[in-house]
C-alpha positions as YAML, in Angstrom:
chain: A
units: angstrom
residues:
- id: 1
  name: UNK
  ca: [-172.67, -3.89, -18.42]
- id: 2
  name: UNK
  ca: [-175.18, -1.47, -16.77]
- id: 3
  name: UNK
  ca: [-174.09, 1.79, -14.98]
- id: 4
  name: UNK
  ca: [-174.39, 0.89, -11.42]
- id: 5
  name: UNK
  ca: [-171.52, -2.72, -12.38]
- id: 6
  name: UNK
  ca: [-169.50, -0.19, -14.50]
- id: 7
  name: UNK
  ca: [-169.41, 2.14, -11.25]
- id: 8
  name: UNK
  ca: [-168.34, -1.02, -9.16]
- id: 9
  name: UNK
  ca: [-165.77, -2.02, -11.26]
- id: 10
  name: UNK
  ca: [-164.45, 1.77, -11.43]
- id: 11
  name: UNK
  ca: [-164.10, 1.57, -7.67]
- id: 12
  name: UNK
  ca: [-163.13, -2.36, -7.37]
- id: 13
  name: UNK
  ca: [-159.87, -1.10, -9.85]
- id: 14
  name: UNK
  ca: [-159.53, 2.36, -7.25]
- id: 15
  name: UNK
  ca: [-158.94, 0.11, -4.41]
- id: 16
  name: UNK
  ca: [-156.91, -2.36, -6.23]
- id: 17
  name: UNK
  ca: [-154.72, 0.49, -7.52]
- id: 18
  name: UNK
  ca: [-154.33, 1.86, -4.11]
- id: 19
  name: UNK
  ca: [-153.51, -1.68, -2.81]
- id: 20
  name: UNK
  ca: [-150.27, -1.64, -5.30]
- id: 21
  name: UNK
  ca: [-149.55, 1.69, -4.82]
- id: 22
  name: UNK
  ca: [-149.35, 0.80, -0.79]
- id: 23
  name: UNK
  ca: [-147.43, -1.91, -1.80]
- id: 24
  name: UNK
  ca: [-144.74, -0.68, -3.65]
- id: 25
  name: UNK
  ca: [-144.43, 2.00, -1.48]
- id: 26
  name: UNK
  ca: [-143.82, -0.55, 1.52]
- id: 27
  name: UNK
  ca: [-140.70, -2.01, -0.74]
- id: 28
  name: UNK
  ca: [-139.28, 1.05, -2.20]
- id: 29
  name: UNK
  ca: [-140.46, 4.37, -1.30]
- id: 30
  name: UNK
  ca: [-140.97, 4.29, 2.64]
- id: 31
  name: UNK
  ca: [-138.83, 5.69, 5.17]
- id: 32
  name: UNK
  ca: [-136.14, 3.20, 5.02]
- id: 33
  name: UNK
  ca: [-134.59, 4.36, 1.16]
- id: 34
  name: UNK
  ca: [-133.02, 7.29, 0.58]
- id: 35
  name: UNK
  ca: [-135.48, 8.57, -2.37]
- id: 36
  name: UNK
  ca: [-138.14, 8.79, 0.90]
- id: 37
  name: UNK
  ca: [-135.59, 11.44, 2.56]
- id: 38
  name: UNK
  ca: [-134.89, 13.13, -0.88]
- id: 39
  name: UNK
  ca: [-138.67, 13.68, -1.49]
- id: 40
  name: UNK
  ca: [-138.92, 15.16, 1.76]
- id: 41
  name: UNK
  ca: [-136.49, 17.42, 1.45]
- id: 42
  name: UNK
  ca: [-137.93, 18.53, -1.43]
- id: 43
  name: UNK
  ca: [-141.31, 19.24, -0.06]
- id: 44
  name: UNK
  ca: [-139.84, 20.63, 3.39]
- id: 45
  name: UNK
  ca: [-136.14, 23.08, 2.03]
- id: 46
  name: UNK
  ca: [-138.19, 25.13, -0.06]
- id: 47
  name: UNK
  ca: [-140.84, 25.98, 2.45]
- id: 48
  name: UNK
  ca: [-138.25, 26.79, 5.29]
- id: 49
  name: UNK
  ca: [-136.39, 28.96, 2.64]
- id: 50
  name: UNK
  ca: [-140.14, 30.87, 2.05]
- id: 51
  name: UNK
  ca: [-140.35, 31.72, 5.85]
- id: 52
  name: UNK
  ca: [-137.12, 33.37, 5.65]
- id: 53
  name: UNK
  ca: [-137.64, 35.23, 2.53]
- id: 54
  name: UNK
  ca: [-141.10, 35.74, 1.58]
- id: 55
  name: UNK
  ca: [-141.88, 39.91, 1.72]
- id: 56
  name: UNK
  ca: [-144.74, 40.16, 4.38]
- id: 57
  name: UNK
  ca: [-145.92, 43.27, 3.34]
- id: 58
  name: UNK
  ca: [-147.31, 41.43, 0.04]
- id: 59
  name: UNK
  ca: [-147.50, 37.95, 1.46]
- id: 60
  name: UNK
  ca: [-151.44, 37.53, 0.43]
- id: 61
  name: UNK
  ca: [-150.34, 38.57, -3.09]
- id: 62
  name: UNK
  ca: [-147.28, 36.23, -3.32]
- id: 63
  name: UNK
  ca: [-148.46, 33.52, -1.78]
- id: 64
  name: UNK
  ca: [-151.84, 33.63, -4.09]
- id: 65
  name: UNK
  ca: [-149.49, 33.55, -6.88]
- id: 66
  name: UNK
  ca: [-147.98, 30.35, -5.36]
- id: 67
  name: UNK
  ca: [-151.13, 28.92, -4.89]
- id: 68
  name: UNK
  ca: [-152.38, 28.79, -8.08]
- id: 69
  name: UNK
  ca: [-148.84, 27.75, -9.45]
- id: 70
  name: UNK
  ca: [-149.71, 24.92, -7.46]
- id: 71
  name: UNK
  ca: [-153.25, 23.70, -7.63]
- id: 72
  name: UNK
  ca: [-152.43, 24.12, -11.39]
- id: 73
  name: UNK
  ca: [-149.17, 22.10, -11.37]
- id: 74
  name: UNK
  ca: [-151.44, 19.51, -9.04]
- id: 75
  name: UNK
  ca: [-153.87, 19.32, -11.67]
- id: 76
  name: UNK
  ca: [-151.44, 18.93, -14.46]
- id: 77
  name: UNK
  ca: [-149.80, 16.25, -12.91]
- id: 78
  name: UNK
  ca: [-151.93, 13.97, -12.13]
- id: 79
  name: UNK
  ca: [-153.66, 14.52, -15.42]
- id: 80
  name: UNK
  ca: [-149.75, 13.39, -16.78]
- id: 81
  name: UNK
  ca: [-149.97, 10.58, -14.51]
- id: 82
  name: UNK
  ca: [-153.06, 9.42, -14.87]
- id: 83
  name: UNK
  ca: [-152.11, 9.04, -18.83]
- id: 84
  name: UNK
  ca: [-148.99, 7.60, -18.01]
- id: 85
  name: UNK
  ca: [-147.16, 10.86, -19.48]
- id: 86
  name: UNK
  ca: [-145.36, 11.43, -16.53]
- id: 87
  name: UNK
  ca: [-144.42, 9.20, -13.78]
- id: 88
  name: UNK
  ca: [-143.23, 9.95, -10.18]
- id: 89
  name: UNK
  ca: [-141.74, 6.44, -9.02]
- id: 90
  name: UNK
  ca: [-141.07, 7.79, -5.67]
- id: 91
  name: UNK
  ca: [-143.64, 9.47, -3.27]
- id: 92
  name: UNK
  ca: [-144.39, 10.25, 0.42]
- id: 93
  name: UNK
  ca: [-147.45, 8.57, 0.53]
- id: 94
  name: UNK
  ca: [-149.50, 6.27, -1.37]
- id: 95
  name: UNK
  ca: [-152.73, 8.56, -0.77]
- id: 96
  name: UNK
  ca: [-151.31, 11.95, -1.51]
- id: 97
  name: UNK
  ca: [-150.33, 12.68, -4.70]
- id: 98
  name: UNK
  ca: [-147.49, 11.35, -6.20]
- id: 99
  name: UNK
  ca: [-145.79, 15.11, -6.90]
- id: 100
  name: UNK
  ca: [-146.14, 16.72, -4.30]
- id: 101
  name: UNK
  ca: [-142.98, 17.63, -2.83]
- id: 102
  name: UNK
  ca: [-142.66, 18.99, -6.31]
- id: 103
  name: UNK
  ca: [-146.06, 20.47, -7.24]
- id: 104
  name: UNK
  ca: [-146.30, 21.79, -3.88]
- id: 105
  name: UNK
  ca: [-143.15, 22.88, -2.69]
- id: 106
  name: UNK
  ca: [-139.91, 23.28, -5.30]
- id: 107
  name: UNK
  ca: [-141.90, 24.84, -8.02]
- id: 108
  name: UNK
  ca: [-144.57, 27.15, -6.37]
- id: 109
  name: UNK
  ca: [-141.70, 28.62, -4.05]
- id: 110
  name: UNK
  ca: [-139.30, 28.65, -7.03]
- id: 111
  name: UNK
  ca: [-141.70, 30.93, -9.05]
- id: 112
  name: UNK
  ca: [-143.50, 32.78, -6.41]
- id: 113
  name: UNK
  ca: [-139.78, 34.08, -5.13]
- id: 114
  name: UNK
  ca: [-139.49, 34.45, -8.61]
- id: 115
  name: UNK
  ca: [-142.62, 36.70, -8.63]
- id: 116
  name: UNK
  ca: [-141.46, 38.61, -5.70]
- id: 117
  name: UNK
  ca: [-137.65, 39.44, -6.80]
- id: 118
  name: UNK
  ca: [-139.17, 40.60, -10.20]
- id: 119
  name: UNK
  ca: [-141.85, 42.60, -9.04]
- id: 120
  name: UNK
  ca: [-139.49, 44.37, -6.27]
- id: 121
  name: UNK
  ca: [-136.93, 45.30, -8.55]
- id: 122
  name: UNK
  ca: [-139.34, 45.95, -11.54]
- id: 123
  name: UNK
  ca: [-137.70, 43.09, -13.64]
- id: 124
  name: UNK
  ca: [-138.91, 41.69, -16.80]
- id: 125
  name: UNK
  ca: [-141.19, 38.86, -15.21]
- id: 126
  name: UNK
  ca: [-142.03, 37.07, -18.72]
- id: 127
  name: UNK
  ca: [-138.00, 37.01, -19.33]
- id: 128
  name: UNK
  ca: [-136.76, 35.55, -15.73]
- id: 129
  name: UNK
  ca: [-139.76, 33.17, -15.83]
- id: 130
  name: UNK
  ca: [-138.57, 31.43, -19.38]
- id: 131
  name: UNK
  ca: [-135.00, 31.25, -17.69]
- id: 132
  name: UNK
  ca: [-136.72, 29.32, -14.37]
- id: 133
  name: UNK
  ca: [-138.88, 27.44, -16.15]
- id: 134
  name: UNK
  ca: [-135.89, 26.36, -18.25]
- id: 135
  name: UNK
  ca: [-134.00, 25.40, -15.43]
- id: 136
  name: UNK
  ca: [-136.76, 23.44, -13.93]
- id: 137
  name: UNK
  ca: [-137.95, 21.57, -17.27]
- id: 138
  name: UNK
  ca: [-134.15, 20.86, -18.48]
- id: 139
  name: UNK
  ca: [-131.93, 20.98, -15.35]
- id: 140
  name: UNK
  ca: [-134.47, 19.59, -12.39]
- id: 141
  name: UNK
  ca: [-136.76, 17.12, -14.18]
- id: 142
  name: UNK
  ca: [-133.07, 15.99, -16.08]
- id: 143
  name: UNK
  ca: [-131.37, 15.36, -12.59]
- id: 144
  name: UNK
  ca: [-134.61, 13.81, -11.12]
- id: 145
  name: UNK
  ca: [-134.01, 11.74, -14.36]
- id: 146
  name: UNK
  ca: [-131.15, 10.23, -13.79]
- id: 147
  name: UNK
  ca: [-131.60, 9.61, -10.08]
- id: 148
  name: UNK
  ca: [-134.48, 7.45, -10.98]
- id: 149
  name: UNK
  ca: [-137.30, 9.36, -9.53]
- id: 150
  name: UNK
  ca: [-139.40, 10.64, -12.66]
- id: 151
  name: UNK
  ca: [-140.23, 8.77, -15.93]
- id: 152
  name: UNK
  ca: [-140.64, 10.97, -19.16]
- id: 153
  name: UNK
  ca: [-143.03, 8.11, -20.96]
- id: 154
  name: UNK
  ca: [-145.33, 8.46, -24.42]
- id: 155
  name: UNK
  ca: [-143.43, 11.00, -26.08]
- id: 156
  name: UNK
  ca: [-143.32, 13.01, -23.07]
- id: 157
  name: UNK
  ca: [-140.17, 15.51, -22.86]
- id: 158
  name: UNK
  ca: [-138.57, 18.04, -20.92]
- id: 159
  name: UNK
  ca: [-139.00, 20.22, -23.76]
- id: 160
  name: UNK
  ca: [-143.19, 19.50, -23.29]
- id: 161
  name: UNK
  ca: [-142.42, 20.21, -19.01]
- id: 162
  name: UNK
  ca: [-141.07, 23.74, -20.23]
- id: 163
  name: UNK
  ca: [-144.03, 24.49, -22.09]
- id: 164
  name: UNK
  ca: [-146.31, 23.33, -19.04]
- id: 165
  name: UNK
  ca: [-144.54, 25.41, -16.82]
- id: 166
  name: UNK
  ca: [-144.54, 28.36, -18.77]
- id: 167
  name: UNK
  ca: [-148.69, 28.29, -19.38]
- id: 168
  name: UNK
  ca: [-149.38, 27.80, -16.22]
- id: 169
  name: UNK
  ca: [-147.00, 30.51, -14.54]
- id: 170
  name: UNK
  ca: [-148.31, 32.60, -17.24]
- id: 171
  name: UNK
  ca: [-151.74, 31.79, -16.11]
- id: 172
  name: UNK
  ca: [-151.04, 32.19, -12.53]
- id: 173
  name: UNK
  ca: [-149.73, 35.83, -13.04]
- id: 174
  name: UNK
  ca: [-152.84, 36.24, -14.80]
- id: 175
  name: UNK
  ca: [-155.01, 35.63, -12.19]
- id: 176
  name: UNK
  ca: [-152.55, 37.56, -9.36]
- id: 177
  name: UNK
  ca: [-153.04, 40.55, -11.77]
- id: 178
  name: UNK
  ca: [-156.75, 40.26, -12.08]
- id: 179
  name: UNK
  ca: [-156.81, 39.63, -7.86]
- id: 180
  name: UNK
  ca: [-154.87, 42.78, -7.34]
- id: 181
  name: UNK
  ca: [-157.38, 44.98, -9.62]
- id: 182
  name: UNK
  ca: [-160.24, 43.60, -7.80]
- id: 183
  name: UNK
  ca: [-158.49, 44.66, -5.05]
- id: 184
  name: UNK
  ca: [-157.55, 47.94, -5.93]
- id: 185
  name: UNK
  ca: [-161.46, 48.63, -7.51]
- id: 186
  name: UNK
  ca: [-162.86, 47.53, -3.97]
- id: 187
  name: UNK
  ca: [-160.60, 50.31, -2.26]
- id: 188
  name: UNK
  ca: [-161.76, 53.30, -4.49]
...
């Protein structure tokens, strides 16, 4: 097989993925089951609770932070998907990603109000981030579990989701730090 049929069958498989994914959606993810209505909430509670309680005096700080929590949750997820690792069965749309209410919403606003508590009241950041990230990885991913929404598949754990959310926080603060001394440099 030749590059150009190898390319068309890449894309023949894309569209007949997307087909199923459409599909099942139709039957048992649309706005007519409950998991729909839960996944919304999901994506829509933690951003109303952000308007009410983000500090606007550092919002382009914060909300960087949350931004790379979540491009880098994004990317981690679908990667998990992708190799069947970790599987969403329940989504608000078949072309969106399958996490997002999570990736998006729940975790980015849990750790960037996480960010902001700790660095208003000069907390230990590293400490309160293990106890969220524990919380998320063995309390949230366990109750999303058991309501049927998330498969843990290939050896996958919650255990592994810990670790995952602790590298990429980690990395997120990383890159808020290095922002903020660009900043500072550019004022001098």
């Amino acid at each position: 097989m030749d590059y150009k049929q190898q390319w068309e069958r890449i894309v023949e498989k894309k569209v007949e993925l997307h087909s199923a994914y459409s599909s099942y959606w139709n039957q048992y993810s649309d706005f007519g089951n409950w998991q729909f209505w839960l996944v919304l909430a999901l994506l829509l509670l933690p951003l109303l609770l952000l308007v009410f309680t983000v500090d606007r005096k550092r919002i382009f700080e914060i909300f960087f932070f949350g931004y790379t929590v979540h491009i880098l949750w994004e990317y981690a997820d679908i990667a998990l998907g992708h190799s069947g690792f970790f599987v969403h069965k329940y989504f608000l749309l078949p072309v969106i990603p399958n996490a997002t209410n999570v990736t998006a919403s729940v975790l980015p606003v849990g750790f960037l109000l996480l960010y902001q508590y700790c660095t208003n009241h000069k907390k230990n950041f590293f400490f309160y981030t293990i106890l969220l990230s524990a919380v998320f990885a063995f309390g949230f991913a366990s109750f999303e579990r058991y309501l049927g929404l998330v498969e843990l598949k290939k050896g996958m754990n919650q255990f592994y989701l810990f670790l995952i959310d602790l590298v990429i926080v980690f990395i997120a603060y990383g890159f808020t730090k290095l922002l903020l001394k660009v900043r500072d440099r550019a004022r001098l």
